[in-house]
N, C-alpha and C positions, 0 to 999 in steps of 0.2 A: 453511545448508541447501542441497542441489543441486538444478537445477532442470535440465530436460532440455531439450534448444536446443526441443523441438518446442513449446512453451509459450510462443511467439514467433510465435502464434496460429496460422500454419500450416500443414500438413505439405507437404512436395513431394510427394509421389503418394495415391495408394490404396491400396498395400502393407499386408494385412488386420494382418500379424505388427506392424507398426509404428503401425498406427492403433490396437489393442490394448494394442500398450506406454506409449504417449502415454497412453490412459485412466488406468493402474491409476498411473502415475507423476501426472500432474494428481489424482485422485482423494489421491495421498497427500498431496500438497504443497501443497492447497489446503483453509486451513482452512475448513470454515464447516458448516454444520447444515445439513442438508435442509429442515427448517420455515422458514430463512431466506428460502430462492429458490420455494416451493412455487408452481405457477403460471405460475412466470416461463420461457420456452422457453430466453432466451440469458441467460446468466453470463458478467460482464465482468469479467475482474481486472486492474486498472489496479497492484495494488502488486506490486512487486519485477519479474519478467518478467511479461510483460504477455502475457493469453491469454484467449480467446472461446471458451465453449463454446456448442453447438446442443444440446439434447435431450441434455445429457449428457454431448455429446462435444467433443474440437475440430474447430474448422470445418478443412474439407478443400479443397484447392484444387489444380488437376490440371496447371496449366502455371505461372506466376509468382506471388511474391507481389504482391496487386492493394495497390500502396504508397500509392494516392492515398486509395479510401476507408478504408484504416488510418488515415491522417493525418490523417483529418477526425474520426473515431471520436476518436482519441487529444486531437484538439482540442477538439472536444465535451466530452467529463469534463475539461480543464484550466481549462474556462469554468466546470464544474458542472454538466451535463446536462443543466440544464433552462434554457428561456426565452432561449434563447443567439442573438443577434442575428447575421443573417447578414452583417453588415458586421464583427460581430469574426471569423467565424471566414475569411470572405473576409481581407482583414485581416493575418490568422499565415498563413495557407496561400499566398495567391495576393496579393504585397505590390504585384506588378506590375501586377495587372487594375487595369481604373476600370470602374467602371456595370454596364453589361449586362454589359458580356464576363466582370465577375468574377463575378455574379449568375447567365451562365448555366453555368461552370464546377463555381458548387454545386450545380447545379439537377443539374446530371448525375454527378457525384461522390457525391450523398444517394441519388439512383437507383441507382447503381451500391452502394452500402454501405447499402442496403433488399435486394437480390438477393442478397449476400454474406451478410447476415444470414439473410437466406430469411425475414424478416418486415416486410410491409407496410408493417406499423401501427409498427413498431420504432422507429422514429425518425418524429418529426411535423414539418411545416412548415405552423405558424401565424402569421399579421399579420407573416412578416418573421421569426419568431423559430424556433429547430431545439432541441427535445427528444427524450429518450431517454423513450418510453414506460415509465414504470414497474411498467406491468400485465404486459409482454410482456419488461423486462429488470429481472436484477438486476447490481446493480455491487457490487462489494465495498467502494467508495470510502463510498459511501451508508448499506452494514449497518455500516460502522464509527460513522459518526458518529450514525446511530439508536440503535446499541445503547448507545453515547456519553451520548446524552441520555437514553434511559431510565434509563440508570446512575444520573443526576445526580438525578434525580425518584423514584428506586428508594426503600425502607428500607436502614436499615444493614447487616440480614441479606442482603437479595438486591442490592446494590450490587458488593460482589468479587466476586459469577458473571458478571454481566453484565460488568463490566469484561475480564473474563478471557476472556471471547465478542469482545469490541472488539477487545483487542489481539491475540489470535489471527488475526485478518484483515488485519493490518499485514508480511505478508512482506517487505518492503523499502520502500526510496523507488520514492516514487508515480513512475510510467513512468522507470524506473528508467534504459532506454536510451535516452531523450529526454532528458539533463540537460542538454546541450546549445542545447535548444531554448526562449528566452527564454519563449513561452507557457507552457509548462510550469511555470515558476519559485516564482510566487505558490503555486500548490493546492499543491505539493510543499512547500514550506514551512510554510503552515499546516498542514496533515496531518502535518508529522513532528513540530512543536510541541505538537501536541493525543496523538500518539502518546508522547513525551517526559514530558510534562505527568501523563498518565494512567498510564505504567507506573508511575514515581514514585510516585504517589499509592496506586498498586494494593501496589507492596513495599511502601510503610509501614504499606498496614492487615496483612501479612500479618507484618511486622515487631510489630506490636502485638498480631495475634494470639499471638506468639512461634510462627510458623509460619518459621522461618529457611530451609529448604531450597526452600520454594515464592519465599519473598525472592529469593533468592540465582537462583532456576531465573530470577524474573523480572528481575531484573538482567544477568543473564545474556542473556536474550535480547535486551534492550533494547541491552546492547552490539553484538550482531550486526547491529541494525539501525543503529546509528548510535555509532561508537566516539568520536567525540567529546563525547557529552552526559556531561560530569564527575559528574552526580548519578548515572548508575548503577555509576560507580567508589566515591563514598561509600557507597551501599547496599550495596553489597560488602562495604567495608572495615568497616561498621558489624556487620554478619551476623558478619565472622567474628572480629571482635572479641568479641563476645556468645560466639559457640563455645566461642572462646580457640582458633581456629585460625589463631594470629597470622603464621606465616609465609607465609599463602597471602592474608592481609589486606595486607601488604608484598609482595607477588607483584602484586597487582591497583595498590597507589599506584607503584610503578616501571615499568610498565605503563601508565597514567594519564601519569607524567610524561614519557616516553617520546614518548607518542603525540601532544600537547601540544606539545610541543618541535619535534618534526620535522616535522609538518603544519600548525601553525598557529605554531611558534615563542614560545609563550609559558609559562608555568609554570603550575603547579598554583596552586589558589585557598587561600586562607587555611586556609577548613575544610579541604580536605582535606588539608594540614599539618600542623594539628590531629590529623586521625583517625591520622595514620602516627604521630604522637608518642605518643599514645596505643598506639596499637599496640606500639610499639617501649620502652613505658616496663616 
């Protein structure tokens, strides 16, 4: 998917033409339901580029970008947003303070990324601990793993919509241009496991409905986001097997062994040996 630098939370000026274009391009590229965020003034989207809207829009900023309270933002959801103690996020940001000096660094950095937000209440500071108000924000990191769990407690009929709601809100790894950044590591991990975990699950009912082209769209995307998980090369290879569009099923395992080899140096796994032999028989 392309995603426009401005989505990189915020714009260099006021230029009406470009604050316009940024909308209708964020508006495409970001999946989610209006009844998700209803309420909520700021939308955070932590997956893939990483971007904040206000009322709608992206947040606008008329001389630099303010890097310090991004980074405490971005630190915040890698904790989980809520109840986040301010010695972890002193801690990842400021590894040099001790005591007061790191404690009053937050204390003005939260100030500063409560103005930036243009909401108060946006962020709390309780007994020591810093949350993202959930009445005032929504995060996209959050309606994934809600609509996650409803999923899991749903009926069998309404379990593949909801699932199909979840992973539509997974555009890439989580702060995709913070991989770098050891905080970061853990949520990015869990979240791409639980996105892995669920597409899979989501192609096979769609595999058992014998809905093959919805399979196949959702393996498909599951590759974009993460070209090494080998289960959405088998759901591939299993769809077009079923077709009998067997050269584009041997198109997807050389492909697989390719990508295997020269990134991670290893081979394909037993099954998917299997599915190409099959293919190939």
């Amino acid at each position: 998917m392309n995603h426009d630098p401005l989505t990189e939370v915020f714009l260099p000026n006021h230029d009406p033409w470009q604050l316009e274009r940024g909308r209708r391009q964020l508006a495409h590229s970001q999946q989610r339901e209006p009844a998700e965020c209803a309420g909520q003034s700021v939308e955070i989207f932590a997956f893939g580029p990483f971007s904040v809207l206000k009322d709608g829009a992206p947040l606008v900023h008329c001389r630099k970008t303010p890097k310090k309270p991004t980074a405490l933002l971005k630190v915040l959801l890698a904790f989980g947003g809520r109840d986040v103690s301010g010695r972890q996020l002193t801690d990842a940001l400021w590894p040099d303070e001790e005591g007061d000096a790191a404690q009053n660094v937050l204390a003005v950095t939260l100030h500063r990324l409560r103005r930036l937000l243009g909401e108060n209440d946006a962020v709390v500071l309780h007994d020591g601990r810093v949350s993202l108000d959930p009445r005032r924000c929504w995060v996209d990191t959050w309606g994934f793993e809600r609509l996650l769990d409803s999923a899991a407690e749903a009926s069998s009929e309404a379990r593949p919509a909801l699932l199909k709601r979840a992973l539509l809100l997974y555009r890439g790894a989580f702060l995709a241009s913070d991989q770098d950044e050891p905080w970061s590591l853990s949520m990015r991990e869990r979240l791409r496991a639980k996105y892995i975990r669920h597409s899979v699950e989501r192609g096979r009912l769609c595999e058992e409905s014998g809905q093959w082209d919805q399979a196949i769209a959702c393996y498909q995307r599951g590759l974009e986001a993460d070209e090494l998980a080998e289960a959405f090369y088998q759901g591939l290879m299993r769809c077009y097997r079923q077709l009998d569009r067997r050269a584009e099923g041997v198109a997807v395992y050389r492909r697989l062994r390719q990508t295997l080899s020269v990134i991670l140096g290893v081979s394909a796994s037993p099954a998917s040996e299997v599915l190409f032999r099959e293919l190939m028989a």
